[in-house]
C-alpha positions in Angstrom: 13.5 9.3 33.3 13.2 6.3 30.7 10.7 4.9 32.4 8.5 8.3 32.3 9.7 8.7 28.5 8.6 4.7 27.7 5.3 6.0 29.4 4.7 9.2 27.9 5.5 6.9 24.6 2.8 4.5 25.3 0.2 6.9 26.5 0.9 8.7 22.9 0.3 5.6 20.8 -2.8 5.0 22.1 -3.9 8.7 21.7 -3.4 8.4 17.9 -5.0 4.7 17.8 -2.6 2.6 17.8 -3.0 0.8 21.0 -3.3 -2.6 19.5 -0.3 -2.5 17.8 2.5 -1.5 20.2 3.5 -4.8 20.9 4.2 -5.4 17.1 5.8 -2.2 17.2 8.1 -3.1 19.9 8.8 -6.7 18.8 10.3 -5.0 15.7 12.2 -2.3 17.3 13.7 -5.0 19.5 14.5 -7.0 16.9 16.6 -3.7 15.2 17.9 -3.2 18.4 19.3 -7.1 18.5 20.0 -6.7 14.5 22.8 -4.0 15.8 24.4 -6.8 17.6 24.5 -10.1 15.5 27.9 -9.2 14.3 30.6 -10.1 17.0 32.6 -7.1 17.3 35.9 -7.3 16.1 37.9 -7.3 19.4 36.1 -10.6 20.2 36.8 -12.4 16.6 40.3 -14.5 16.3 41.1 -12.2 13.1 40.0 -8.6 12.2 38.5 -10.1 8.9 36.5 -13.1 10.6 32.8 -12.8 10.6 31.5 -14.4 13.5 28.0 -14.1 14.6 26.3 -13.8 17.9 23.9 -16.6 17.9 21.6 -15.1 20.6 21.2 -11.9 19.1 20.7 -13.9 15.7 17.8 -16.2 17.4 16.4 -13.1 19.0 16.1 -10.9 15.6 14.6 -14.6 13.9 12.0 -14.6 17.0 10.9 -10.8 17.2 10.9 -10.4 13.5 9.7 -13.8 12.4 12.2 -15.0 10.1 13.9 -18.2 9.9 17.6 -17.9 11.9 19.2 -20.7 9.6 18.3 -18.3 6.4 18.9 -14.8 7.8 22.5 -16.9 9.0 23.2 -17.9 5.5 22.4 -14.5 4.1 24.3 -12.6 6.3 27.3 -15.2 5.5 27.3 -16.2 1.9 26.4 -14.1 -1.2 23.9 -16.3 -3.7 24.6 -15.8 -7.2 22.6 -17.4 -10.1 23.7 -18.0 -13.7 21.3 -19.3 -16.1 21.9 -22.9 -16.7 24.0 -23.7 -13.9 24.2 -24.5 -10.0 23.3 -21.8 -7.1 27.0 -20.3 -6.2 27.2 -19.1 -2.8 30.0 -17.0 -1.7 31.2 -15.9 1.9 30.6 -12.3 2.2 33.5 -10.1 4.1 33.3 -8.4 7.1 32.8 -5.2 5.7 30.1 -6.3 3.3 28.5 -8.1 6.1 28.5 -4.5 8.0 27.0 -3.0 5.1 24.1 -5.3 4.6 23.3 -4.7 8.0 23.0 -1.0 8.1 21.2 -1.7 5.1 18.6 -3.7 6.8 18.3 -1.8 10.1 17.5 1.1 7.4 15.4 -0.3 5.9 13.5 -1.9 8.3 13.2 1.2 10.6 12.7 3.1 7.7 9.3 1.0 6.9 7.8 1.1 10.3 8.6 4.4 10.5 6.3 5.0 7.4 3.7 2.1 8.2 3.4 4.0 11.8 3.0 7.5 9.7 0.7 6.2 7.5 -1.6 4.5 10.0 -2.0 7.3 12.0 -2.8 9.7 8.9 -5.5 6.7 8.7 -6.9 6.9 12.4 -7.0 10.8 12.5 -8.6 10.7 9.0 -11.2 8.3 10.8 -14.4 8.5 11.9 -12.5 6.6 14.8 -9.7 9.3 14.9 -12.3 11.9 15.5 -14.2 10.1 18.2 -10.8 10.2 20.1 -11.1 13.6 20.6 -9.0 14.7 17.7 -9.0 17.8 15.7 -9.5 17.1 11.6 -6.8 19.9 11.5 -3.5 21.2 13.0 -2.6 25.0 12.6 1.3 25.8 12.7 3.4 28.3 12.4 6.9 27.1 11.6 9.8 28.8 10.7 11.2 26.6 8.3 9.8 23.0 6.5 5.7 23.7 6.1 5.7 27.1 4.4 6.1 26.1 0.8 3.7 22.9 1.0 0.0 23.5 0.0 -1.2 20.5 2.5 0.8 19.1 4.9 0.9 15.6 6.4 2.0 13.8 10.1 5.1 13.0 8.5 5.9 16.2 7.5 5.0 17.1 11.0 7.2 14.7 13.1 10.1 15.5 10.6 9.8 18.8 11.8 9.7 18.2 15.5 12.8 15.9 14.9 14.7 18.9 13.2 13.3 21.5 16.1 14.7 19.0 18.9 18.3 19.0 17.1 18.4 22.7 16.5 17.6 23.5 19.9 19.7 21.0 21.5 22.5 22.2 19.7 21.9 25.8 20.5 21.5 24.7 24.1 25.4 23.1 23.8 26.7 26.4 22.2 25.3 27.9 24.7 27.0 25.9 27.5 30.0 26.3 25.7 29.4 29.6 25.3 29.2 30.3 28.9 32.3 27.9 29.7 34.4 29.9 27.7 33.7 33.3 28.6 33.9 31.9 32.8 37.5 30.6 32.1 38.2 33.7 30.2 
């Protein structure tokens, strides 16, 4: 269940050390998660080309993330050019542009807590404190593919891996099904 899975998530975070910092953590996922909807989806808007945003999920990214809602507004809207010499131009981005800069951000974003989270554990398991936790200073494994041609390898690595694993098998697990659909009906 998610609440098991949100459980098992917490109880793993504070394994690794970073107990202190999971409500940070989850303050920025949330605010990704309200990123994803700050652009009114086009069956709402008046005209297929109309950016309009959602003002909730725009005061709820400014809040989690701590930004300011009247800039990240103004970004998201209006392209800021600067000539030498002359005036600030602002321009009204389009809808597709305005998509586009916000994959970019949830990218990026996700992307740098991703390796902030990465890194700090390498930091706590590397630690004195990291090895008063119980942990090993090393991890044998043998994996098929992704660690045999690296000399040392990192948690990264590791939970790259484990990602690549879970998608492999739960796409042999749909063959499979599909597999075994076919040759019932057949």
């Amino acid at each position: 269940s998610d609440v098991e899975g949100f459980q098992a998530l917490r109880r793993g975070l504070r394994d690794v050390g970073l107990e202190r910092e999971t409500g940070e953590i989850f303050e920025v996922l949330a605010g990704v998660l309200h990123l994803g909807d700050v652009v009114r989806s086009r069956a709402r808007c008046a005209s297929q080309d109309t950016v309009e945003l959602e003002e909730d999920s725009l005061a709820a990214v400014a809040n989690l993330l701590g930004i300011d809602q009247d800039e990240l507004r103004r970004t998201l809207r209006c392209k800021r050019l600067a000539v030498q010499g002359r005036p600030l131009c602002e321009k009204e981005r389009t809808r597709p542009q305005v998509e586009c800069l916000l994959r970019s951000l949830l990218v990026t974003i996700y992307s740098r807590l991703f390796e902030r989270l990465v890194s700090r554990m390498n930091e706590v398991l590397a630690s004195k404190a990291g090895r008063a936790l119980g942990s090993a200073a090393e991890i044998g494994l043998l994996d098929i593919y992704g660690f045999e041609s690296l000399a040392r390898n990192s948690l990264d690595q590791l939970l790259i891996n484990l990602t690549n694993e879970r998608l492999q098998q739960f796409f042999l697990e749909q063959a499979l099904v599909a597999e075994q659909r076919a040759h019932l009906q057949g």
